[in-house]
N, CA, C and O atoms as CSV, one atom per row, in Angstrom:
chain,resi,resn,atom,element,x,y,z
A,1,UNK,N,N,-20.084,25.226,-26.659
A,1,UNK,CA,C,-18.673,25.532,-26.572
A,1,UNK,C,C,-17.987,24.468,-25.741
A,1,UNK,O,O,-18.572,23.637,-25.047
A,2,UNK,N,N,-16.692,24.590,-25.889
A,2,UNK,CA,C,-15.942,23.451,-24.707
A,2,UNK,C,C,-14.921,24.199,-24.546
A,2,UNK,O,O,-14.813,25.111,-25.365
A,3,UNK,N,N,-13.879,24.083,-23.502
A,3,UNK,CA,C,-12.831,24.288,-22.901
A,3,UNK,C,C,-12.198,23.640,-22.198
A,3,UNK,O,O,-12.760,22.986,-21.320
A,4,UNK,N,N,-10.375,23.600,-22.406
A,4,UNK,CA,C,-10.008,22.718,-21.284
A,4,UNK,C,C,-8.923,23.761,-20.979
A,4,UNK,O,O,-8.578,24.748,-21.629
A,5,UNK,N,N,-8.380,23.158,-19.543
A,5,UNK,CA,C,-7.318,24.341,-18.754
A,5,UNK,C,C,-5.597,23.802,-19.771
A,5,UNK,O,O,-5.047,22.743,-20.074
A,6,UNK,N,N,-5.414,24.844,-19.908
A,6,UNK,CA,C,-3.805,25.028,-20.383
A,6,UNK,C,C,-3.149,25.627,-19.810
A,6,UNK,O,O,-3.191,26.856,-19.871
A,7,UNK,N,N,-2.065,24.778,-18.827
A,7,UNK,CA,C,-1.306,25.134,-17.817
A,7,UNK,C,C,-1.520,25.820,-16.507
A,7,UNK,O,O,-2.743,25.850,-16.370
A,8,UNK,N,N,-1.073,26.269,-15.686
A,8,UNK,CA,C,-1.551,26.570,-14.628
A,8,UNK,C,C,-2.627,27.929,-14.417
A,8,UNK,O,O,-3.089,28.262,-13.326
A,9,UNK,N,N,-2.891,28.592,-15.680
A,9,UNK,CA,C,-3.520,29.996,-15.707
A,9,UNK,C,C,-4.305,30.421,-16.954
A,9,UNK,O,O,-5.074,31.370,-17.111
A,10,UNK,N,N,-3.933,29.530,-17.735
A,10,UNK,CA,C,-5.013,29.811,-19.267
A,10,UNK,C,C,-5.992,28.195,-19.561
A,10,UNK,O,O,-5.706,27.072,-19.145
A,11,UNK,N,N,-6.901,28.521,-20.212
A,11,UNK,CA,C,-7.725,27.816,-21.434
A,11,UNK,C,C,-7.596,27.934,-22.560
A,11,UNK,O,O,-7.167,28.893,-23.203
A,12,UNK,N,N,-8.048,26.724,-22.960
A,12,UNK,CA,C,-8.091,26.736,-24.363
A,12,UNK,C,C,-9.812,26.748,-24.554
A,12,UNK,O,O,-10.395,25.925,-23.849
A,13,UNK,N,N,-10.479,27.416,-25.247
A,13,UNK,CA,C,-11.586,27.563,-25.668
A,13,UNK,C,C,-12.113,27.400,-26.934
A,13,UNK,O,O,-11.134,27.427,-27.679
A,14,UNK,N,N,-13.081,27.251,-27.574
A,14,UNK,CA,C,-13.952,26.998,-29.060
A,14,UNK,C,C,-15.387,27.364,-28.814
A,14,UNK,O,O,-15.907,26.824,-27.837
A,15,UNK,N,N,-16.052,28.111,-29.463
A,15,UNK,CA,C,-17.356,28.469,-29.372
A,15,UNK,C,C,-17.775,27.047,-30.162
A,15,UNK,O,O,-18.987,27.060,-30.377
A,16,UNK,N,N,-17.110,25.788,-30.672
A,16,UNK,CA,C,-17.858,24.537,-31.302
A,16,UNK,C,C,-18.915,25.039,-32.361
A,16,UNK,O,O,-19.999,24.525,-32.636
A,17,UNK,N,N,-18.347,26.139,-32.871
A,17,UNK,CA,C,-19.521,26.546,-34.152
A,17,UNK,C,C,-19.407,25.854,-35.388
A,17,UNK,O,O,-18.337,25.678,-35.971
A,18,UNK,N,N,-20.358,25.520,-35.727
A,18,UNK,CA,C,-20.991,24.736,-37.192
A,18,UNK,C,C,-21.672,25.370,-38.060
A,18,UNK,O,O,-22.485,24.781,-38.773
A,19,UNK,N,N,-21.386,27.063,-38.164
A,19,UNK,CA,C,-22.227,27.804,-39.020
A,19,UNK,C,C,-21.393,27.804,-40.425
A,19,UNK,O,O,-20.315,28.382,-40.560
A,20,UNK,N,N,-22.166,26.949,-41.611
A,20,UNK,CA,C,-21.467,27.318,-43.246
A,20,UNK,C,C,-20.580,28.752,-43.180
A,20,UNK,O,O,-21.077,29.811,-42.797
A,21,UNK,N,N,-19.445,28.630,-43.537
A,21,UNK,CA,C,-18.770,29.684,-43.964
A,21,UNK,C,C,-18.200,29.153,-45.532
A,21,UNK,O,O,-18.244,27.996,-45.952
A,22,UNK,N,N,-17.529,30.654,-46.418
A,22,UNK,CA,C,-17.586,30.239,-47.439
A,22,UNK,C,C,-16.063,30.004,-47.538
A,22,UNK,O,O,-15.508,30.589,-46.608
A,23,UNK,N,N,-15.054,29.251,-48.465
A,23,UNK,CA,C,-13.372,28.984,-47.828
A,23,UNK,C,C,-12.888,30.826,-48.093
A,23,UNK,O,O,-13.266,31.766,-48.791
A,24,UNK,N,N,-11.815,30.540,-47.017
A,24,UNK,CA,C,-11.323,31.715,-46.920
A,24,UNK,C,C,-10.339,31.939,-45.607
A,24,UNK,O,O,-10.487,31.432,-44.495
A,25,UNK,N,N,-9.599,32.576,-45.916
A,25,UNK,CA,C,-8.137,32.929,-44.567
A,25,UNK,C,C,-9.122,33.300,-43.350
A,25,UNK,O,O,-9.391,34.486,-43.156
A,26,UNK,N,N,-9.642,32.330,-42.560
A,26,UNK,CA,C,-10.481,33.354,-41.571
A,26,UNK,C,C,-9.742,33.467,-40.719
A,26,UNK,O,O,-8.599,33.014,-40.770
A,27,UNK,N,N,-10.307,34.212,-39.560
A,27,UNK,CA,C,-9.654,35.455,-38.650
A,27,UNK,C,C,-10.895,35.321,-37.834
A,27,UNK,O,O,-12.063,35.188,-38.200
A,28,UNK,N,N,-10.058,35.425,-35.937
A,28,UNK,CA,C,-11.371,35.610,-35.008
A,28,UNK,C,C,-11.564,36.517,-35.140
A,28,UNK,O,O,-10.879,37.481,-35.482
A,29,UNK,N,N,-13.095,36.315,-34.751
A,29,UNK,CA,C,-14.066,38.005,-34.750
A,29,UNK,C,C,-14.425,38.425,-33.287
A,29,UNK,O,O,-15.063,37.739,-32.489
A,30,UNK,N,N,-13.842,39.826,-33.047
A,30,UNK,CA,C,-14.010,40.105,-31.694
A,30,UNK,C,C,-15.595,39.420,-31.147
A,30,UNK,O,O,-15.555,38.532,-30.295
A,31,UNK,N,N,-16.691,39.801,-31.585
A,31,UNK,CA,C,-17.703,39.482,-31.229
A,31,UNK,C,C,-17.953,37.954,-31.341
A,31,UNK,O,O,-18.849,37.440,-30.670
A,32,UNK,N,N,-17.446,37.473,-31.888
A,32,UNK,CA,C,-17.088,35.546,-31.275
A,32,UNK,C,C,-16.445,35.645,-30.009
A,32,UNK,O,O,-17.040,35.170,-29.042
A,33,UNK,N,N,-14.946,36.366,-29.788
A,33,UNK,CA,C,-14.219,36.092,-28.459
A,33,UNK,C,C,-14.980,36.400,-27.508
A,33,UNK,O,O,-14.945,35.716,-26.486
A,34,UNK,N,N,-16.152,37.880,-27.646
A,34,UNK,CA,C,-17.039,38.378,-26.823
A,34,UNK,C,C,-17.654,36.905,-26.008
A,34,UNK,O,O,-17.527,36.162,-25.036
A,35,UNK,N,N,-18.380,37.171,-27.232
A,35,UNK,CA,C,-19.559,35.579,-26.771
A,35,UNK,C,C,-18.737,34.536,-26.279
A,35,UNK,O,O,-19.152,34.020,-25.241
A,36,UNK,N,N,-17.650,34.075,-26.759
A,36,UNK,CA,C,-17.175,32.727,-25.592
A,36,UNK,C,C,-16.714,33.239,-24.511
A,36,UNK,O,O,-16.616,32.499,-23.533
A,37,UNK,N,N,-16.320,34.615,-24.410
A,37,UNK,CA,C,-16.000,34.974,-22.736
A,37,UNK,C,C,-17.219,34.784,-21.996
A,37,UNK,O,O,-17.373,33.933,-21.121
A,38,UNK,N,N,-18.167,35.699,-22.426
A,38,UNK,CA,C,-19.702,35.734,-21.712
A,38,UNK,C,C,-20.042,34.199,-21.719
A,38,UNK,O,O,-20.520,33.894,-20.627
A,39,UNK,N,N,-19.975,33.342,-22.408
A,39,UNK,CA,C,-20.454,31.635,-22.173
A,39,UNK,C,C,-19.756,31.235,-21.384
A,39,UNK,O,O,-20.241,30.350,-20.680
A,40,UNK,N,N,-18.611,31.566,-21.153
A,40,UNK,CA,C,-17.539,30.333,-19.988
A,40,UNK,C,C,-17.876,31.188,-18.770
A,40,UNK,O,O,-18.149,30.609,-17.719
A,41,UNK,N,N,-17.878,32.604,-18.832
A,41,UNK,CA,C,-18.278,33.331,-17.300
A,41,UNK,C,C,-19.392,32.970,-16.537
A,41,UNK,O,O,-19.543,32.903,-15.317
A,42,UNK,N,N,-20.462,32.657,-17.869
A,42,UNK,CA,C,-21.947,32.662,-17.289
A,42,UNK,C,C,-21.965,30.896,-16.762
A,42,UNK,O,O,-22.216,30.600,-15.594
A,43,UNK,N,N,-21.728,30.088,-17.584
A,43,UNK,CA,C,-21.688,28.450,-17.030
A,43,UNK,C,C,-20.341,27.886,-15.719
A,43,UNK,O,O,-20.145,26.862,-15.064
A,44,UNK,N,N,-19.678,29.207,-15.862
A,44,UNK,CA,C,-18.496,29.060,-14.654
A,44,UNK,C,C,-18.215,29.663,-13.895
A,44,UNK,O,O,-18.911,30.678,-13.883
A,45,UNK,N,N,-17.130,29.627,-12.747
A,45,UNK,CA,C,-16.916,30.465,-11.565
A,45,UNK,C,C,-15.646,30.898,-12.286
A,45,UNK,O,O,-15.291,31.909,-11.680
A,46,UNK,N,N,-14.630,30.615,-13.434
A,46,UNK,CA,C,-13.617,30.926,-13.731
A,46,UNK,C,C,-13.683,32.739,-13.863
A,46,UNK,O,O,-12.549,33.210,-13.769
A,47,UNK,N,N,-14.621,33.649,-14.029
A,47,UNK,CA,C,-14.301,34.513,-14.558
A,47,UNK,C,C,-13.315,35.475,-14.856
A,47,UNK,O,O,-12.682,36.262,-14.154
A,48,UNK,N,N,-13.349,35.039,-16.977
A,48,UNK,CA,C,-12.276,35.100,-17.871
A,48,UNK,C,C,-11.747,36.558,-17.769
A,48,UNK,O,O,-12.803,37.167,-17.599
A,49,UNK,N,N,-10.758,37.492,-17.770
A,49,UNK,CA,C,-10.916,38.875,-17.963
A,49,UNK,C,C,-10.105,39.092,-19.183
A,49,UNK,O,O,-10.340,39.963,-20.020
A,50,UNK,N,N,-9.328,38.407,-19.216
A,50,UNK,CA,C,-8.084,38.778,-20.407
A,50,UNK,C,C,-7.825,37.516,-21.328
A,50,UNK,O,O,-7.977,36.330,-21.037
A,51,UNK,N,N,-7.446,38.013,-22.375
A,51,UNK,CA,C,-6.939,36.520,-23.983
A,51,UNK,C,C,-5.300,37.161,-24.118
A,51,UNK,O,O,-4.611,38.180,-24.071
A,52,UNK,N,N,-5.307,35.767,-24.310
A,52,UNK,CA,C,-3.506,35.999,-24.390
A,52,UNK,C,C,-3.052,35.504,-25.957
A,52,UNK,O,O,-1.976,35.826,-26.459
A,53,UNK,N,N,-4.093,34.644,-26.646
A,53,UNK,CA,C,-3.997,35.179,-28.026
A,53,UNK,C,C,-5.517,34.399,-28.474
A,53,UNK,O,O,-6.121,33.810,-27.577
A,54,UNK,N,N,-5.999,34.416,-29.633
A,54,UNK,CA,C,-7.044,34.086,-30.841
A,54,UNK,C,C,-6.271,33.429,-32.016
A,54,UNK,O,O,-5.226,33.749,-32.583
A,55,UNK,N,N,-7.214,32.315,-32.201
A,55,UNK,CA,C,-6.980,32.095,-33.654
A,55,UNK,C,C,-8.357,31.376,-34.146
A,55,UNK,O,O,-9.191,31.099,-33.285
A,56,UNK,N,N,-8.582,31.105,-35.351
A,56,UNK,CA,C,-10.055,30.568,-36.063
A,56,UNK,C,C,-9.413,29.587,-37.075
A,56,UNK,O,O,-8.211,29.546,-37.337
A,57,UNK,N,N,-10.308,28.862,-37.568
A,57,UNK,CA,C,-9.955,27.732,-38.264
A,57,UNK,C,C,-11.331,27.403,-39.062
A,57,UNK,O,O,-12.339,27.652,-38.400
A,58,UNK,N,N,-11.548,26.901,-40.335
A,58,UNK,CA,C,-12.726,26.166,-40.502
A,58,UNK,C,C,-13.048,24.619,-40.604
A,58,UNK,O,O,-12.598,23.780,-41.385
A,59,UNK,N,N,-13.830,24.516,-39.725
A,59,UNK,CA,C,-13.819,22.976,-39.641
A,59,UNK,C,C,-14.708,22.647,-40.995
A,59,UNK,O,O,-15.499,23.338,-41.638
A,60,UNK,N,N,-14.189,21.167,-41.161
A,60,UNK,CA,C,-14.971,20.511,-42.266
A,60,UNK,C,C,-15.469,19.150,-42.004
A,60,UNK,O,O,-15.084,18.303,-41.198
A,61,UNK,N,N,-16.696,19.138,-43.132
A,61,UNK,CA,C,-17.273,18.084,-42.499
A,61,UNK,C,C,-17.866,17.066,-43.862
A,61,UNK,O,O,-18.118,17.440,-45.007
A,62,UNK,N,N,-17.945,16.079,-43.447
A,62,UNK,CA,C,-17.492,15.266,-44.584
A,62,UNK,C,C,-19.329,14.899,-44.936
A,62,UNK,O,O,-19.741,15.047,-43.786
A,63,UNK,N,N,-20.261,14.632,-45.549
A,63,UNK,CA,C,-22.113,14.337,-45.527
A,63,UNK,C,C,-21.965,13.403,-44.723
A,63,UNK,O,O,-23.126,13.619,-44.376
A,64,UNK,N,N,-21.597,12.387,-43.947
A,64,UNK,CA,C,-21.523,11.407,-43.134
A,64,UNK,C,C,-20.977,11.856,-42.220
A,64,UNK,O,O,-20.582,10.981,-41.449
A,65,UNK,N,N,-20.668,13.240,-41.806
A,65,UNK,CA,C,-19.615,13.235,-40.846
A,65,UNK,C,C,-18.859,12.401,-40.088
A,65,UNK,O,O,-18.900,12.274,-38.864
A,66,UNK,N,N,-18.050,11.742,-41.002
A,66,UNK,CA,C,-17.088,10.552,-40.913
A,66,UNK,C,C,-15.891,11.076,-41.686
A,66,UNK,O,O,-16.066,11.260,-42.891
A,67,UNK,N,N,-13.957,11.511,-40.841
A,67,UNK,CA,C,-13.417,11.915,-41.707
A,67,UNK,C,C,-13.308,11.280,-42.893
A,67,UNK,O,O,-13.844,10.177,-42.999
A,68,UNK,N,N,-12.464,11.955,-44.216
A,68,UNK,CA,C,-12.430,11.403,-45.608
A,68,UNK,C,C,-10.773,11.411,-45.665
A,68,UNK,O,O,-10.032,12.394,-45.633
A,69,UNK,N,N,-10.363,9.764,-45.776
A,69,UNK,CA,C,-9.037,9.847,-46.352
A,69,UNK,C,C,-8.497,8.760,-46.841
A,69,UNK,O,O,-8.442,7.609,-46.408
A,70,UNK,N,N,-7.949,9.456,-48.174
A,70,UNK,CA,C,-7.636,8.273,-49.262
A,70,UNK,C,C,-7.736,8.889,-50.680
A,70,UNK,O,O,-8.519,9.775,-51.025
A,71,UNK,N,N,-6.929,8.347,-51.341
A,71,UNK,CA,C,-7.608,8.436,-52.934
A,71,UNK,C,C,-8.600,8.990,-53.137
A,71,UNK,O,O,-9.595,8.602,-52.526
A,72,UNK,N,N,-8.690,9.884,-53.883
A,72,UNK,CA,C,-9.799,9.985,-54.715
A,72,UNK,C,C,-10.260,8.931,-55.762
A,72,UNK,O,O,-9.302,8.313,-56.226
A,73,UNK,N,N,-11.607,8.517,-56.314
A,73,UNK,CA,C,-11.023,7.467,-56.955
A,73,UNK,C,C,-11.487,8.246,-58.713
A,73,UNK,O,O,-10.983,7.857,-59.766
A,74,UNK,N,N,-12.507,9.344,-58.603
A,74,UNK,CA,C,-12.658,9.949,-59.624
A,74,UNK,C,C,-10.852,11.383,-59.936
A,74,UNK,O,O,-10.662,12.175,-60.858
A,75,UNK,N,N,-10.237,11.165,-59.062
A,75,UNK,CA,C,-8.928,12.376,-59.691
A,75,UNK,C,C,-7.550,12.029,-59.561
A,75,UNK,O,O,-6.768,12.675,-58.864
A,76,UNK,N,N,-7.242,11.021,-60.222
A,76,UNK,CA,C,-5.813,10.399,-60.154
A,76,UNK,C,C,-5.015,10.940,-59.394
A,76,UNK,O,O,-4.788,12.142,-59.530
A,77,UNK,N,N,-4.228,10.003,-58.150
A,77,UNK,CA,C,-3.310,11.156,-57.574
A,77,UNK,C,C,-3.584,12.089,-56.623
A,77,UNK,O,O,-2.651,12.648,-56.047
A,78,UNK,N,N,-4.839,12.376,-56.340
A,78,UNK,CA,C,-5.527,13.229,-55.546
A,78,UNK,C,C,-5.969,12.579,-54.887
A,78,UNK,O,O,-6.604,11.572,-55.199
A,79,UNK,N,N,-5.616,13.231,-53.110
A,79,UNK,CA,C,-5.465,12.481,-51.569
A,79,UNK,C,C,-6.074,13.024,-51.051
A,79,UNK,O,O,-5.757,14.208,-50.940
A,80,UNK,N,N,-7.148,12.633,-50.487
A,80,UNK,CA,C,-8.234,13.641,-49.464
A,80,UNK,C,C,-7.449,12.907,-47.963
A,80,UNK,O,O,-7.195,11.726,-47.728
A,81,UNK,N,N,-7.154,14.478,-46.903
A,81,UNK,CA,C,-7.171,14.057,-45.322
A,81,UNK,C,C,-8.059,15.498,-45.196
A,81,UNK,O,O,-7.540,16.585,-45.451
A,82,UNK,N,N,-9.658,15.334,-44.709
A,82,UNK,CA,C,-10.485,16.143,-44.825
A,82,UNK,C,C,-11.670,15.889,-43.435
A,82,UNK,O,O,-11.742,14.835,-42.804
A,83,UNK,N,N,-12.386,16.921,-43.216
A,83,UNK,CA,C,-13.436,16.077,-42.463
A,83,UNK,C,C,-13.326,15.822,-41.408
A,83,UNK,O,O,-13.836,14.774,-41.013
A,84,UNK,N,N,-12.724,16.541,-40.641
A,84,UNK,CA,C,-12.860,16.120,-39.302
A,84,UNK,C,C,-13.265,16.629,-38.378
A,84,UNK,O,O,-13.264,16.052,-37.291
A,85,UNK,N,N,-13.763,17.947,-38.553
A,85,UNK,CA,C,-14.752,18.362,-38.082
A,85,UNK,C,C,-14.314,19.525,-36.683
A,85,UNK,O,O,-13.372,20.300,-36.518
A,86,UNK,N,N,-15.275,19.236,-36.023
A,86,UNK,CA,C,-13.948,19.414,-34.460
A,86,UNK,C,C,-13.242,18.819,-33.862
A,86,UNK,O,O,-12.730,19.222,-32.818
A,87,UNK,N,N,-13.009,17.514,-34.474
A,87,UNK,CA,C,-11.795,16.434,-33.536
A,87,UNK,C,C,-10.361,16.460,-34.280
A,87,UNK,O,O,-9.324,15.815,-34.128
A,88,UNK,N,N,-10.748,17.449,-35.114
A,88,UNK,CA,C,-9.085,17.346,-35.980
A,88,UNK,C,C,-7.545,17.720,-35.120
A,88,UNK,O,O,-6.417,17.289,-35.363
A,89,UNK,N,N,-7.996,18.664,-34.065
A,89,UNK,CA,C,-6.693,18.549,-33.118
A,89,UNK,C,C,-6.253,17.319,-32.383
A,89,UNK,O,O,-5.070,17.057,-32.162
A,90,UNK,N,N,-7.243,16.599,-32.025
A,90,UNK,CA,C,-7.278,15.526,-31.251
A,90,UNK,C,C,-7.053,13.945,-32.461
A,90,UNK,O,O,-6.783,12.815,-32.055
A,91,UNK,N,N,-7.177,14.182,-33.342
A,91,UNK,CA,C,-7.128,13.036,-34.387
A,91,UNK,C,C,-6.513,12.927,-35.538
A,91,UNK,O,O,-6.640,12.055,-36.398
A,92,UNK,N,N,-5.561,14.236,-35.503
A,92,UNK,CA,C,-4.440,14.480,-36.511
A,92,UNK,C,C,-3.268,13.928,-36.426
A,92,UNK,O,O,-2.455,14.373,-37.236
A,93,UNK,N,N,-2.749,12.790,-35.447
A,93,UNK,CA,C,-1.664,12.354,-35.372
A,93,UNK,C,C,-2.322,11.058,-35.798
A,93,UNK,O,O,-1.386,10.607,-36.459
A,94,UNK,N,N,-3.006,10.400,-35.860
A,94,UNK,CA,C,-3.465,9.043,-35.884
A,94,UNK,C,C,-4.001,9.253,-37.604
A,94,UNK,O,O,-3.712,8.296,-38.322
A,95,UNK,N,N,-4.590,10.176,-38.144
A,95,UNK,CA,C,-5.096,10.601,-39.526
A,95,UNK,C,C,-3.726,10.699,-40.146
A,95,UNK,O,O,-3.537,9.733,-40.885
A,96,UNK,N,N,-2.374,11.797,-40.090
A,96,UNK,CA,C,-1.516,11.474,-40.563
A,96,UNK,C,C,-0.561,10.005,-40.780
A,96,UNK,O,O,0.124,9.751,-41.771
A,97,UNK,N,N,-0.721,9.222,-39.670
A,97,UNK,CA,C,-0.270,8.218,-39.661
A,97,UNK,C,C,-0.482,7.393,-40.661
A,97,UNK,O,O,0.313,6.827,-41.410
A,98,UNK,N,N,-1.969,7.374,-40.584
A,98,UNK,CA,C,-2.996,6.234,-41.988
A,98,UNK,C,C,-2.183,6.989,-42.801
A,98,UNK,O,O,-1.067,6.551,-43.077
A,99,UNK,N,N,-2.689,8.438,-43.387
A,99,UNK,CA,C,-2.334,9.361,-44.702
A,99,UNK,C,C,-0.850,8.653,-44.630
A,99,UNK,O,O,-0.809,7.522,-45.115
A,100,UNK,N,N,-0.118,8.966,-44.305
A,100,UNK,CA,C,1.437,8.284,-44.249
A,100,UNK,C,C,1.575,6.991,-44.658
A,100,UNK,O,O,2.675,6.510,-44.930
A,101,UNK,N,N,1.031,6.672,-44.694
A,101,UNK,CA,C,0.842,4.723,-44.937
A,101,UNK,C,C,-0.185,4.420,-46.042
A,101,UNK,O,O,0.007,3.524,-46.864
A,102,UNK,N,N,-1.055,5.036,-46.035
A,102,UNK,CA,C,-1.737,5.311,-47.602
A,102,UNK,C,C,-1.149,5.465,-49.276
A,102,UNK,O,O,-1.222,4.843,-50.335
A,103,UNK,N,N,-0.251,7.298,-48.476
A,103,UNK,CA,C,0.083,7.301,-49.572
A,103,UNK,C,C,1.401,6.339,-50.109
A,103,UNK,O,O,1.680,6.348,-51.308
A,104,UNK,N,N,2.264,5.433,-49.056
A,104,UNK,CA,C,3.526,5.334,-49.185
A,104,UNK,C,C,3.266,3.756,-49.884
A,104,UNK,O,O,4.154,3.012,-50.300
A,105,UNK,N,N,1.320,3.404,-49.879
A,105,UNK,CA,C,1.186,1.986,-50.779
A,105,UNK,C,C,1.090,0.871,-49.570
A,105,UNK,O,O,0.439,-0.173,-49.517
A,106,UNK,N,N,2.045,1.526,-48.552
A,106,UNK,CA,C,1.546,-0.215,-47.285
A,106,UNK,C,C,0.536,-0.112,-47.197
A,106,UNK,O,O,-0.288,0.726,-47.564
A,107,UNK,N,N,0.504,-1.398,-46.443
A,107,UNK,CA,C,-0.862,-1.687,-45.992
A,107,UNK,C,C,-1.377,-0.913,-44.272
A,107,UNK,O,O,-0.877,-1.232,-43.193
A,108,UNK,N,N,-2.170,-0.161,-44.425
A,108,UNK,CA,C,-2.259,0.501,-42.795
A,108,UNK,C,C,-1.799,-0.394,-41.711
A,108,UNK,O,O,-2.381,-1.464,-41.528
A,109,UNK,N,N,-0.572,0.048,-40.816
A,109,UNK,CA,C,-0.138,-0.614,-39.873
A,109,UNK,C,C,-1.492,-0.309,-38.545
A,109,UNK,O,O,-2.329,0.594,-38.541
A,110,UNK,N,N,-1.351,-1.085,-37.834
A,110,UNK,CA,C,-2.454,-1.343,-36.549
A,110,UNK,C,C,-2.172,-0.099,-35.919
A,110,UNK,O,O,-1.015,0.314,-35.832
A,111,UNK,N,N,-2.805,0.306,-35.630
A,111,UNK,CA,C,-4.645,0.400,-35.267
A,111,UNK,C,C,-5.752,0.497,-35.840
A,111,UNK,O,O,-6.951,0.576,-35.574
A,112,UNK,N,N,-4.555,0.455,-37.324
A,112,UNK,CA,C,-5.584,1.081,-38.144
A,112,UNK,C,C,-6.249,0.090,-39.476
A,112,UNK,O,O,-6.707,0.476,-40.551
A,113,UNK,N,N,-6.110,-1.230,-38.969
A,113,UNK,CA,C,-6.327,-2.367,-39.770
A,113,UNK,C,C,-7.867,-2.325,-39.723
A,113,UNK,O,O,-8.434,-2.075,-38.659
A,114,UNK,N,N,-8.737,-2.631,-41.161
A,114,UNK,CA,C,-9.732,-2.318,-40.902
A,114,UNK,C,C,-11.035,-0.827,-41.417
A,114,UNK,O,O,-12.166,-0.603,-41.847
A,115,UNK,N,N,-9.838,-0.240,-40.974
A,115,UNK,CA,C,-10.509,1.415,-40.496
A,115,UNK,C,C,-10.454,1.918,-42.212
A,115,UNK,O,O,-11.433,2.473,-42.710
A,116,UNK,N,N,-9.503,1.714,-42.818
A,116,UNK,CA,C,-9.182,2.460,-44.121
A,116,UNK,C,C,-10.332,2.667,-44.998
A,116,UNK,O,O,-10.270,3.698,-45.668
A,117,UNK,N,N,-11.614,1.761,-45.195
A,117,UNK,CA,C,-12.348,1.629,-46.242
A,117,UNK,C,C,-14.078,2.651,-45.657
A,117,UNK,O,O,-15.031,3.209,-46.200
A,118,UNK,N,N,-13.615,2.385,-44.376
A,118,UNK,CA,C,-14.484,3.632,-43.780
A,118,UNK,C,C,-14.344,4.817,-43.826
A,118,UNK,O,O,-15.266,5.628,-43.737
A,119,UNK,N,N,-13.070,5.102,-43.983
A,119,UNK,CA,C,-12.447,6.397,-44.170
A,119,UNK,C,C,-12.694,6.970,-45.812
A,119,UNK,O,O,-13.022,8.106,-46.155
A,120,UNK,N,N,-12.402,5.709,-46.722
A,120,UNK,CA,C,-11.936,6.075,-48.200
A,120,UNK,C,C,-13.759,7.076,-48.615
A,120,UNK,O,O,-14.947,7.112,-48.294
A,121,UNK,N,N,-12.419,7.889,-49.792
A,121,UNK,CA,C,-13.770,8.703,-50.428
A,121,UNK,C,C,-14.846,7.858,-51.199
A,121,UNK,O,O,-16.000,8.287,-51.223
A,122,UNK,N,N,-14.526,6.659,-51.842
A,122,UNK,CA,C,-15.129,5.851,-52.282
A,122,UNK,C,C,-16.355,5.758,-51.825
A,122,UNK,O,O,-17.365,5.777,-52.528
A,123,UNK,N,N,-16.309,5.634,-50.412
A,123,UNK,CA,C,-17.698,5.183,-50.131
A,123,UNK,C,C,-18.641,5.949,-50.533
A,123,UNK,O,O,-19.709,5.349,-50.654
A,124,UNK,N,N,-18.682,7.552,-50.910
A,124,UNK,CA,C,-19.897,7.841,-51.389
A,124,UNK,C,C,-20.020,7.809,-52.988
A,124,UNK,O,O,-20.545,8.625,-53.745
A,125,UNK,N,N,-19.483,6.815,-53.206
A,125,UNK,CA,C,-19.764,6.489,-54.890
A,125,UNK,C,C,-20.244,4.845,-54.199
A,125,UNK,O,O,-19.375,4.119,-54.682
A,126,UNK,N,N,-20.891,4.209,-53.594
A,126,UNK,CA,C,-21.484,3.370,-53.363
A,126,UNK,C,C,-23.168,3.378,-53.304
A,126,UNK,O,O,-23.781,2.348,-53.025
């Protein structure tokens, strides 16, 4: 799990789970919030008593776990921004940026010179 402090009195928390789920609207499960209270109490002096809200998400992950973005090159028109696993909060402004510049035909402005062909879905048709 990881956590960092949000504002002077809450966390933000993730049990960092990687268990296959199948797609679907998910929803936290009390017995997840259980278990990350009991993990941050037991590895910390913070002890958690109260949540001030939940939410779940499914992360995705690309066979290289390397995000995927770009063209498809087998579905005309079709833009993968996919794959990012658990860094997608932290790497969604810099991923939209490329995606933004991808789809608009420039050429990726810097930082991201370089980076595009690592990203593209292509590579696993290599």
């Amino acid at each position: 799990f990881y956590f960092k402090p949000e504002g002077a009195d809450q966390i933000l928390a993730s049990p960092a789970d990687e268990s296959p789920e199948p797609p679907c609207d998910v929803k936290p499960r009390e017995i997840d919030v259980a278990a990350g209270i009991e993990a941050i109490n037991r590895a910390t002096i913070l002890d958690v008593r109260s949540i001030r809200s939940t939410w779940a998400g499914l992360r995705t992950f690309a066979p290289d776990r390397v995000p995927v973005v770009g063209f498809d090159p087998a579905a005309d028109g079709f833009f993968w921004c996919a794959g990012q696993g658990g860094t997608g909060i932290q790497t969604s402004p810099a991923m939209a940026a490329l995606t933004a510049d991808l789809i608009s035909s420039e050429t990726p402005a810097s930082p991201f010179d370089g980076i595009a062909p690592e990203l593209s879905p292509e590579r696993f048709q290599r």
